[in-house]
LUMTI-434502 format. One record per residue: x, y, z of N, C-alpha, C in turn; residue in three letters. Coordinates in steps of 0.05 Angstrom, whole numbers, padded with zeros to 5 digits, always signed. Layout:
<titors>
XYZXYZXYZala;...
</titors>
This chain:
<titors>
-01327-00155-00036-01314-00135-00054-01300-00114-00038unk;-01312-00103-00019-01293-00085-00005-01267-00089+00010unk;-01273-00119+00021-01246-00132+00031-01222-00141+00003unk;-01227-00143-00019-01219-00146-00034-01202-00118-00044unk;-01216-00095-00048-01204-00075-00052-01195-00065-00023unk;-01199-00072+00006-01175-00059+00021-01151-00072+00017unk;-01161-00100+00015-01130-00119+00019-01121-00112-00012unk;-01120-00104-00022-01105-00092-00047-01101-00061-00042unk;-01106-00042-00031-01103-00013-00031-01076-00020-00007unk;-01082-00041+00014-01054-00043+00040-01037-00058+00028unk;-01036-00075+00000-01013-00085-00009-00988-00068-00028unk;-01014-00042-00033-00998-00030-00054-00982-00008-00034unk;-00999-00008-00011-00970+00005+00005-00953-00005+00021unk;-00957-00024+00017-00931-00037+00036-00915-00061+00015unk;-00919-00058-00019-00895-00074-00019-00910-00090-00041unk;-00888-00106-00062-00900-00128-00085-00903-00153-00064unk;-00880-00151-00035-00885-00173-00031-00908-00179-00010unk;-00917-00156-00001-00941-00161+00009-00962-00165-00010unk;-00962-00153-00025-00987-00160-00046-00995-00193-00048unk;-00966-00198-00053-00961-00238-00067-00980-00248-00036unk;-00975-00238-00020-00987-00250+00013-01015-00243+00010unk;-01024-00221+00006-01058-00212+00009-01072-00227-00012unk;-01063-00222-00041-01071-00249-00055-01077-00274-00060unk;-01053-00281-00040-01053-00303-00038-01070-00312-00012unk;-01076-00298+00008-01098-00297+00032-01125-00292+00027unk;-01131-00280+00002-01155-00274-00005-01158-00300-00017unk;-01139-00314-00041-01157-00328-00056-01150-00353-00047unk;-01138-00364-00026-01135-00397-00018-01151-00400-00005unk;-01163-00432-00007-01178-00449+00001-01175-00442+00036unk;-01195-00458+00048-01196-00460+00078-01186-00474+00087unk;-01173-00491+00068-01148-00526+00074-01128-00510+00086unk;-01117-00531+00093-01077-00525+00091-01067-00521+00052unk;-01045-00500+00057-01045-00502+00025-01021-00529+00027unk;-01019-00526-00014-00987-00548-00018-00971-00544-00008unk;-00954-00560-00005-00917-00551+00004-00911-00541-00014unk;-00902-00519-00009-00894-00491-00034-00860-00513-00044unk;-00869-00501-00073-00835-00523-00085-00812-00506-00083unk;-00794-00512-00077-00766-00521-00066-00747-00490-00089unk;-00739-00478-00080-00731-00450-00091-00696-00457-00089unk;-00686-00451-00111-00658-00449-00111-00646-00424-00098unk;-00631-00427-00071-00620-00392-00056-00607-00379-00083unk;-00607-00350-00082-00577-00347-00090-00565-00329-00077unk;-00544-00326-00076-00532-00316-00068-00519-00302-00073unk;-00512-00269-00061-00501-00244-00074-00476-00245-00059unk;-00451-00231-00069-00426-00221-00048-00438-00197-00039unk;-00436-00193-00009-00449-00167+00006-00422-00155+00015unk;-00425-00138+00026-00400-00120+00037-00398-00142+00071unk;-00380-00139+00090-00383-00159+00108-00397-00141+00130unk;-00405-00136+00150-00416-00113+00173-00388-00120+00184unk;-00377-00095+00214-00355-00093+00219-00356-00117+00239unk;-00327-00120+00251-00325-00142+00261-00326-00176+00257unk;-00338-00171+00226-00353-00202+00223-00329-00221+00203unk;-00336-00240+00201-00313-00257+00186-00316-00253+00147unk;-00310-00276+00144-00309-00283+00118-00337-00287+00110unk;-00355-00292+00126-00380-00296+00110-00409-00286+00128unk;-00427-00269+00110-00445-00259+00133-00471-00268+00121unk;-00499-00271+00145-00520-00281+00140-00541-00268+00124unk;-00548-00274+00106-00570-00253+00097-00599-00271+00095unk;-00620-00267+00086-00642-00275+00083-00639-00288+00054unk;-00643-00307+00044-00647-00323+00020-00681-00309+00006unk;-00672-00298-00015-00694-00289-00037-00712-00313-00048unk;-00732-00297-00051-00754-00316-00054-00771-00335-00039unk;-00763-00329-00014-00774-00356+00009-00787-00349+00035unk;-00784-00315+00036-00791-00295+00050-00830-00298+00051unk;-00836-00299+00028-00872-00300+00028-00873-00321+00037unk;-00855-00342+00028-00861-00369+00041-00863-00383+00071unk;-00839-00362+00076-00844-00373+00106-00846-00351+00123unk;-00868-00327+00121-00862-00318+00135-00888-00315+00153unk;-00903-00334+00151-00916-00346+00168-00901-00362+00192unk;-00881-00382+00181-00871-00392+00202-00868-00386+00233unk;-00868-00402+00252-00858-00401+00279-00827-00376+00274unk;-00813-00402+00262-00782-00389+00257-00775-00363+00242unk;-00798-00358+00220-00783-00331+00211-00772-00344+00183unk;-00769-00321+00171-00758-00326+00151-00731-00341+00146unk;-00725-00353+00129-00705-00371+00132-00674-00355+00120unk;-00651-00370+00138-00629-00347+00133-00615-00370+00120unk;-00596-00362+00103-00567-00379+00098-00545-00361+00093unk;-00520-00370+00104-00502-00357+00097-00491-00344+00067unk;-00476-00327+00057-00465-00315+00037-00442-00296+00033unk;-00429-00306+00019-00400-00290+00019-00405-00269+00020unk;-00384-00258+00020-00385-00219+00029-00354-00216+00023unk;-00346-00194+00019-00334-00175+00014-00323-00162+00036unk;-00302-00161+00048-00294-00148+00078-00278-00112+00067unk;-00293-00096+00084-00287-00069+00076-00263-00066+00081unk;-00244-00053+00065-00216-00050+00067-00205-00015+00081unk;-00186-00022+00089-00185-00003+00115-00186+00032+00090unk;-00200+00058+00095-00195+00075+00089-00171+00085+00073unk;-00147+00077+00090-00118+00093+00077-00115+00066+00071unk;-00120+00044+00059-00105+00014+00045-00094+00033+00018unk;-00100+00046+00009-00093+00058-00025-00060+00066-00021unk;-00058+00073+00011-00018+00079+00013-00018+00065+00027unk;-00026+00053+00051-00008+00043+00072+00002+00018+00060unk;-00019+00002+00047+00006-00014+00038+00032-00013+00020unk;+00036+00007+00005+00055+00027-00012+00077+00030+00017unk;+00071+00033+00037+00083+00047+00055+00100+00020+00072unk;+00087+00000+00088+00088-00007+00096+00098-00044+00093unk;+00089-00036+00058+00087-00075+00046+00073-00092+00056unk;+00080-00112+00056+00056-00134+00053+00064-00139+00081unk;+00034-00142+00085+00036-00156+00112+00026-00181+00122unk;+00023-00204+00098+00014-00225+00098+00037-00247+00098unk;+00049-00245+00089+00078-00264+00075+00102-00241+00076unk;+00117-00259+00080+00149-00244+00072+00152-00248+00033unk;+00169-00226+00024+00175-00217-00005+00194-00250-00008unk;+00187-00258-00029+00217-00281-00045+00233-00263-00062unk;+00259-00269-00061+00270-00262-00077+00272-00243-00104unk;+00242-00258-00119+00234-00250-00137+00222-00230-00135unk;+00202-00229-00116+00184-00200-00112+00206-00181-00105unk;+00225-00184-00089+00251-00167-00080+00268-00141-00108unk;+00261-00166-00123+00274-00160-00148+00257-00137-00161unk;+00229-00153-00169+00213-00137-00178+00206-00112-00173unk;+00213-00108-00143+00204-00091-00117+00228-00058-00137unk;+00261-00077-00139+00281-00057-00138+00269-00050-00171unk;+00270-00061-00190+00257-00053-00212+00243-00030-00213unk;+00219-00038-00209+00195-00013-00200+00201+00013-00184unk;+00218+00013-00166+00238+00042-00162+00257+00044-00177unk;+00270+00033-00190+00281+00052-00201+00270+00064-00237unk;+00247+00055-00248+00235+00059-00263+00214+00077-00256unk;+00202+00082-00225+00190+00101-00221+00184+00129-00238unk;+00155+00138-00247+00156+00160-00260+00170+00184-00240unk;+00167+00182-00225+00175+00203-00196+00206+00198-00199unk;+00216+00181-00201+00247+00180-00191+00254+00197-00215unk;+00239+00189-00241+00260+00192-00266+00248+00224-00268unk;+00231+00233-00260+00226+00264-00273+00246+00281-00247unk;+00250+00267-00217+00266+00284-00196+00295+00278-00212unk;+00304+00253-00215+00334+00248-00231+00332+00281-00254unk;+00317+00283-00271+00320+00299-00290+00316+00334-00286unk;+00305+00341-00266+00302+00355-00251+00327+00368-00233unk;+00337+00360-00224+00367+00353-00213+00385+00358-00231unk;+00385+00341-00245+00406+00345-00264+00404+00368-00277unk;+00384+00378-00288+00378+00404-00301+00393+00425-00280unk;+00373+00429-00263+00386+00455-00240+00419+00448-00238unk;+00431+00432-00229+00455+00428-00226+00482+00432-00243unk;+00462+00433-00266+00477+00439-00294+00475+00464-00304unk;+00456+00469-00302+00450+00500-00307+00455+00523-00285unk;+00467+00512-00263+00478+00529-00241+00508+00527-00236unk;+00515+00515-00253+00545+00504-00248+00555+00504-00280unk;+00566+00514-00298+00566+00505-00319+00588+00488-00323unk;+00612+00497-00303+00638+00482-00303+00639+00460-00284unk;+00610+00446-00281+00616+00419-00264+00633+00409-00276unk;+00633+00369-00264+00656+00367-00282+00638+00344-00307unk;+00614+00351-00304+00595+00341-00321+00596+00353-00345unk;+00604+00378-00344+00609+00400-00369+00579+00415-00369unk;+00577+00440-00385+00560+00455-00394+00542+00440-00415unk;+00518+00446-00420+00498+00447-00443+00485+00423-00440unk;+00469+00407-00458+00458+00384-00464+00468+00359-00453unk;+00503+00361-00467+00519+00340-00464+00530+00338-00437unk;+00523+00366-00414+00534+00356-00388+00515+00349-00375unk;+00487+00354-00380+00460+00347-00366+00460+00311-00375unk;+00469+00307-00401+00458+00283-00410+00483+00255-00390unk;+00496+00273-00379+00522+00246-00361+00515+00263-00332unk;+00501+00277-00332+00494+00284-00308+00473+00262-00297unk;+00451+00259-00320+00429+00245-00319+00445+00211-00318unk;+00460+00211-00346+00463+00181-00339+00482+00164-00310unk;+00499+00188-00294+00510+00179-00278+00485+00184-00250unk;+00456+00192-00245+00449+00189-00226+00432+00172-00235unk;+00426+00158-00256+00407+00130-00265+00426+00108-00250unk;+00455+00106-00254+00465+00084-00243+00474+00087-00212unk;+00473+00106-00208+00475+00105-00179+00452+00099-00162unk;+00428+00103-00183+00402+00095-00175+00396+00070-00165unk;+00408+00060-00199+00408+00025-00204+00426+00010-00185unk;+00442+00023-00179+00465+00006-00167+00453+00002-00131unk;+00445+00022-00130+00428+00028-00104+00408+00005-00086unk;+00392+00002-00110+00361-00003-00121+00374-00043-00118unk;+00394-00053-00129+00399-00075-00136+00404-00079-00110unk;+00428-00060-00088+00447-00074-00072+00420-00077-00041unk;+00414-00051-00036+00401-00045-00019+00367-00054-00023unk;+00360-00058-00045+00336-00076-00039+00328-00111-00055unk;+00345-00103-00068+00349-00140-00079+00369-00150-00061unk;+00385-00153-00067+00415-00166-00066+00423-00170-00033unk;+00428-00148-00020+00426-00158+00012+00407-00162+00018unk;+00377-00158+00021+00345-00159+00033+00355-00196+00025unk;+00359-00207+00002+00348-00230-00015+00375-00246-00001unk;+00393-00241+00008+00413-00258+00027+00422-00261+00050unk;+00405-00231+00070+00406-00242+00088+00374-00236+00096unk;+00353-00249+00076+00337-00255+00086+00319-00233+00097unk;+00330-00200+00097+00314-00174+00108+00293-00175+00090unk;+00264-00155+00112+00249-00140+00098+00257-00115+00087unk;+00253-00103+00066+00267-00087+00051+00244-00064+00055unk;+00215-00057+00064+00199-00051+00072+00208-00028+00099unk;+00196-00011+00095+00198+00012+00123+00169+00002+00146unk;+00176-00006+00167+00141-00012+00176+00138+00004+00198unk;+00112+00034+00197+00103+00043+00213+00096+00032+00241unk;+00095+00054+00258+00088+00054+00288+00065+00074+00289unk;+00039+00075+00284+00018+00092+00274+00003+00098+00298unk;+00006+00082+00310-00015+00081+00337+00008+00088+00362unk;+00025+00086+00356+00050+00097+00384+00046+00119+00388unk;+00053+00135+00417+00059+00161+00416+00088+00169+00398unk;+00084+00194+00396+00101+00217+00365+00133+00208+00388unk;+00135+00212+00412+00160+00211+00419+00178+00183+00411unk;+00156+00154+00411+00164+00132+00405+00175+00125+00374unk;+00143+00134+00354+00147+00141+00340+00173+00147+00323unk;+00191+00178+00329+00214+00190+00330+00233+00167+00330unk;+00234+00166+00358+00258+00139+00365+00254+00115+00333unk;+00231+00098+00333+00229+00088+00314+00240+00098+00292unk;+00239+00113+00289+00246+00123+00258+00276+00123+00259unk;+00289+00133+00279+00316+00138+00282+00332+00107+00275unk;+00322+00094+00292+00337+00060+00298+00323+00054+00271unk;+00311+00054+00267+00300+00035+00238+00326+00034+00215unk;+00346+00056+00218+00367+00044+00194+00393+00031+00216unk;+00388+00026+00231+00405-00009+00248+00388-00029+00250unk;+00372-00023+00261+00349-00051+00270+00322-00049+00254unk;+00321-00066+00233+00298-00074+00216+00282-00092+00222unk;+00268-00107+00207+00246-00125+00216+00255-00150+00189unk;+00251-00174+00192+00270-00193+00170+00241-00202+00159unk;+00251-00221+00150+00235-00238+00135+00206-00253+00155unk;+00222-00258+00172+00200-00280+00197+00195-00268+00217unk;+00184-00234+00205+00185-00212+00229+00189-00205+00250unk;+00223-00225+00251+00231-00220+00278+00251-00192+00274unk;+00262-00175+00291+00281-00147+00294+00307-00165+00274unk;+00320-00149+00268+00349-00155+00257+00363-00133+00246unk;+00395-00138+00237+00409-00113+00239+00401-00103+00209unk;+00397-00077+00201+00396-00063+00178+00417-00063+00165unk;+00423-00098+00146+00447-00094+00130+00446-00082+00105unk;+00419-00074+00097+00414-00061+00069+00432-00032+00064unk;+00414-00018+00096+00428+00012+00096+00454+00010+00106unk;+00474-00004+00129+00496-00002+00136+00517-00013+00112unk;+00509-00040+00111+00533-00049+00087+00526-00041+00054unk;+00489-00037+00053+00486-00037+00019+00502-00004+00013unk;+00501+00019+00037+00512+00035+00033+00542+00042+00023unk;+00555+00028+00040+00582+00028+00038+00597+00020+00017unk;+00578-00010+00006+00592-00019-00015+00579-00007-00037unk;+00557+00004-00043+00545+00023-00070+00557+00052-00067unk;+00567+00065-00051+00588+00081-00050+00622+00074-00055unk;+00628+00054-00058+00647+00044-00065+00650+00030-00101unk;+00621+00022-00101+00618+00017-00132+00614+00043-00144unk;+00603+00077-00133+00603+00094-00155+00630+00105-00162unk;+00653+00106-00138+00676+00117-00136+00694+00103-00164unk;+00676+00081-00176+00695+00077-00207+00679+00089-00225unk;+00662+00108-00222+00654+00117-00251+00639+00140-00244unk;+00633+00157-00217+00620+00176-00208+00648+00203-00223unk;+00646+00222-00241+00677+00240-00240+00678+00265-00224unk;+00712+00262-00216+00722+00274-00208+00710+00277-00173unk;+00715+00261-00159+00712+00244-00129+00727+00239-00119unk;+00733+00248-00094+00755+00232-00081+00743+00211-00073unk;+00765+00195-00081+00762+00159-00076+00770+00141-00051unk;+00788+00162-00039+00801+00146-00012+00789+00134+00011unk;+00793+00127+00025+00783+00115+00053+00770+00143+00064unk;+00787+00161+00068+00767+00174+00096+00749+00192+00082unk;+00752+00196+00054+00728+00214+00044+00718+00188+00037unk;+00714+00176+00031+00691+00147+00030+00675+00141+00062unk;+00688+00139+00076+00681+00133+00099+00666+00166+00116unk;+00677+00185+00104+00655+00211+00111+00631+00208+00102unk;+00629+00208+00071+00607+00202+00052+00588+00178+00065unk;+00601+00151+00083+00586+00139+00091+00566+00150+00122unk;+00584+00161+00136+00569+00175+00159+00553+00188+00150unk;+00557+00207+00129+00535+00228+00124+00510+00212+00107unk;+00509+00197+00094+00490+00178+00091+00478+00169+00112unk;+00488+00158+00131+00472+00141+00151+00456+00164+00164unk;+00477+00189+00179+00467+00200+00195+00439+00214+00181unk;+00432+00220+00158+00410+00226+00139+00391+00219+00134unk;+00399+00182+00139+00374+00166+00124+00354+00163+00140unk;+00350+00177+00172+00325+00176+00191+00302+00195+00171unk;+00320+00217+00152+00298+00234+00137+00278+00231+00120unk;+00288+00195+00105+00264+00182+00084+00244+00168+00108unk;+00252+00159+00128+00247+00142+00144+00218+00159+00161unk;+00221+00187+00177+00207+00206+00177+00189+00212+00156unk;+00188+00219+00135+00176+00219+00121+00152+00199+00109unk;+00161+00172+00112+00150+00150+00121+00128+00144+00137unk;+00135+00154+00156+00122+00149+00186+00099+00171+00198unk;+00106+00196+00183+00091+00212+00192+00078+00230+00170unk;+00076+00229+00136+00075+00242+00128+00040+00227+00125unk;+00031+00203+00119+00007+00188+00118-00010+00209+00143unk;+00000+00213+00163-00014+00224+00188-00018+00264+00179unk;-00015+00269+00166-00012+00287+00156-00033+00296+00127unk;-00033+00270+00114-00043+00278+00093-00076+00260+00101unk;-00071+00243+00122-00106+00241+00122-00113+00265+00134unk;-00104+00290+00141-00126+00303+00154-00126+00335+00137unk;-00101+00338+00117-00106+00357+00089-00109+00347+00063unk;-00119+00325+00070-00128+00309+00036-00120+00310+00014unk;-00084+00301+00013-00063+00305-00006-00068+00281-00017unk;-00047+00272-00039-00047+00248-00042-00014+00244-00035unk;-00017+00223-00016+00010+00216-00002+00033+00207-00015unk;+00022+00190-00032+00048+00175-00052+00057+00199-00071unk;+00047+00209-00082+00059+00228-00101+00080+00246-00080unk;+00075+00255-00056+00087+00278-00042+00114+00259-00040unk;+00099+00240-00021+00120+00225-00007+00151+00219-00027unk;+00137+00199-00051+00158+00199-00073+00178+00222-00085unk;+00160+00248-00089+00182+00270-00100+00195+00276-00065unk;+00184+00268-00037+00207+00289-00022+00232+00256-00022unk;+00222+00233-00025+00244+00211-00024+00259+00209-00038unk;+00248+00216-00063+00275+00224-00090+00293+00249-00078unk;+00279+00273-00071+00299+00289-00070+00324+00288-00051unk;+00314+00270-00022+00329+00258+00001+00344+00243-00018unk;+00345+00226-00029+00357+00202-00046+00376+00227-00055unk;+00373+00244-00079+00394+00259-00094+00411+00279-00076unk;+00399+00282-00055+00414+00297-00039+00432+00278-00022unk;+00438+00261-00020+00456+00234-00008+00482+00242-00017unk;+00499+00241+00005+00537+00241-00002+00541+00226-00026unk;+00529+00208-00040+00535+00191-00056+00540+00202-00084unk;+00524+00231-00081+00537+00253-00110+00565+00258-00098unk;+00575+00269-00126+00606+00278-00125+00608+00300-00107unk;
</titors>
């Protein structure tokens, strides 16, 4: 009786599954027992430990009392897991795109869609237009409602026209990534440089370097498509061809922003996409590409 009540007072502190063991040591025969029957594993998704693959080892439930008598130990089998996704995954891929596959066509498409429908693009478009109109009354947009409302609809298509040439339409023919891709781990001087060359030399489809025909040519010719319906613009060659330098020389400023603003906001705990979006819209509306 007394061994009875210790081996029950040491099971209740160490566990149900010690208990199932002291019970079961108290009340079996002096034989060998049966071969305990055959337990179905199951198996949970676990998170993965670092470094490890697609699948990590855990101990199979229920087989633990069973064998843990054994020489071997309790018996292990493998089980899926869950691999922890990097901290900043919530922007960097926003930032940087996919980095598994190259975009088709279609995603390209989808890609220009989704900017220019952006809640961010359309409240900075409206925003813009407001101040611009209300600071100017004699643009040539006109005063009141009715000059905000062609104010608004002429920076939606310059948007669109944008959005089609520079990330569908050239990315999808000659094959570019339409994607900005960080240098996060470089030093800030490399970094810089990167950011600078990134609107000549891009990264394509088969992530080899290639020339940036989105920003050089999508520029030129979507500044040439607003010059029929942007009013009161000069249309000619060398104010076209100014409007294009001043674009290029500019566009390192979305590109910066890009590259360094993620490094910034992990360590004042912003949320990056919202910042990033209203300062890319406002770079965007501030482009030669207005009248």
């Amino acid at each position: 009786m007394p061994r009875a009540f210790s081996a029950l007072l040491l099971a209740s502190l160490l566990g149900p599954s010690s208990l199932a063991c002291a019970a079961s040591a108290e009340s079996a025969p002096a034989e060998l027992p049966d071969t305990p029957q055959p337990q179905k594993a199951v198996q949970t998704a676990e998170p993965c430990p670092a470094g490890s693959g697609a699948q990590s080892t855990a101990a199979v439930p229920g087989k633990a009392a069973a064998d843990a008598s054994s020489p071997a130990g309790p018996a292990t089998a493998p089980t899926p897991c869950t691999p922890h996704p990097p901290s900043n995954y919530w922007f960097s891929r926003f930032l940087t795109g996919p980095a598994v596959k190259p975009l088709t066509p279609q995603e390209k498409a989808r890609l220009a869609v989704r900017n220019v429908l952006d809640p961010f693009n359309a409240l900075t478009i409206l925003a813009e237009a407001g101040i611009a109109v209300g600071a100017d009354a004699h643009s040539p947009y006109g005063p009141g409602m009715a000059g905000f409302g062609r104010h608004v609809g002429v920076s939606f298509t310059q948007d669109l026209t944008g959005e089609f040439l520079c990330t569908f339409l050239i990315p999808s023919v000659m094959h570019q990534d339409p994607h900005y891709h960080r240098m996060p781990n470089a030093p800030i001087p490399r970094r810089v440089l990167h950011s600078m060359t990134q609107v000549f030399w891009t990264q394509g489809d088969n992530g080899r370097g290639m020339v940036n025909y989105a920003d050089l040519v999508g520029a030129a010719a979507s500044d040439e498509i607003n010059n029929l319906y942007v009013p009161h613009r000069e249309t000619n060659l060398p104010a076209t061809t100014e409007r294009w330098g001043i674009g290029i020389a500019t566009a390192p400023i979305d590109n910066f922003v890009s590259e360094f603003l993620p490094d910034v906001a992990r360590h004042i705990h912003v949320q990056v996409v919202v910042i990033q979006r209203i300062i890319n819209q406002v770079a965007k509306t501030d482009s030669p590409s207005q009248p």
